[in-house]
N, C-alpha and C positions, 0 to 999 in steps of 0.2 A: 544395972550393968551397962557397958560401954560397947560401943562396936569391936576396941581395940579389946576389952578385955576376954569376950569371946571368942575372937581370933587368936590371943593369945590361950585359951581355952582348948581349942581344936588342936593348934599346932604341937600342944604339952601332948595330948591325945598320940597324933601321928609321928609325932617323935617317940614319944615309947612304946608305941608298936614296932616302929623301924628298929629302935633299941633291942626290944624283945626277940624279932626276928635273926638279928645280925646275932647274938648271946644265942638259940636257936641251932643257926647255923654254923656257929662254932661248936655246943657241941657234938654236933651231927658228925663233922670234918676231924674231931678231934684224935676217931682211930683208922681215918682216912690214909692207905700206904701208898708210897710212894712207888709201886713196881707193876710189870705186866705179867702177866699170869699167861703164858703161853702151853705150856700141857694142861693136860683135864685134871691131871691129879688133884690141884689146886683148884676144883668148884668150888667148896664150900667159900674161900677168900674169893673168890671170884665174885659170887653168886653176894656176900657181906658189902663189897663195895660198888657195887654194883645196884644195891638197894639204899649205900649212902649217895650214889651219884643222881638216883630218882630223887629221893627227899631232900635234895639241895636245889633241884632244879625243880621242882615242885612249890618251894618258897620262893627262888627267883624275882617270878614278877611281883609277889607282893612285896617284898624289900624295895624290890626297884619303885613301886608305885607308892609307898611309907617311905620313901626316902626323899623321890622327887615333890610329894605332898608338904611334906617339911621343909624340902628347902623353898618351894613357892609360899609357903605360907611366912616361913622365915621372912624371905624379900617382901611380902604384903607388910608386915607387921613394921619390919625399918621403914619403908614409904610412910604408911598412913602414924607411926609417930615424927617421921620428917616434917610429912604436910602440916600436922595438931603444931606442932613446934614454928617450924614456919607461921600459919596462921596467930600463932599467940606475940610474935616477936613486931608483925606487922602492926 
């Protein structure tokens, strides 16, 4: 195995977790309403979105850090087949 191919390896890795995450978090959001809840009457819907707005921001950073993982890995991967390509044409 190649350096590139293991890089390509990881990167398939942290893109389908960021995949996995972002599928996740939709459908967390998916009976997320659009409205404020100002009397008490409405805890229960209160209390419901309220535990969707923890669980989205609970995954947060790992999305963020599956996503920015993938796109640097992305850019490592165009470079070092630049450089392989370059080196071969020289």
């Amino acid at each position: 195995m190649t350096l590139l191919s293991i890089v390509f390896i990881v990167w398939g890795i942290f893109t389908a977790a960021f995949l996995g995450l972002l599928a996740y978090n939709a459908t967390l959001t998916r009976y997320e309403e659009d409205q404020l809840f100002l009397s008490d009457s409405h805890s229960v819907e209160q209390e419901l979105q309220n535990n969707i707005l923890k669980n989205v921001n609970r995954t947060r950073p790992l999305v963020r850090a599956c996503g920015g993982a993938s796109a640097v890995l992305g850019a490592v991967i165009i470079g070092m087949y630049t450089w392989e390509a370059w080196l071969r044409l020289r």
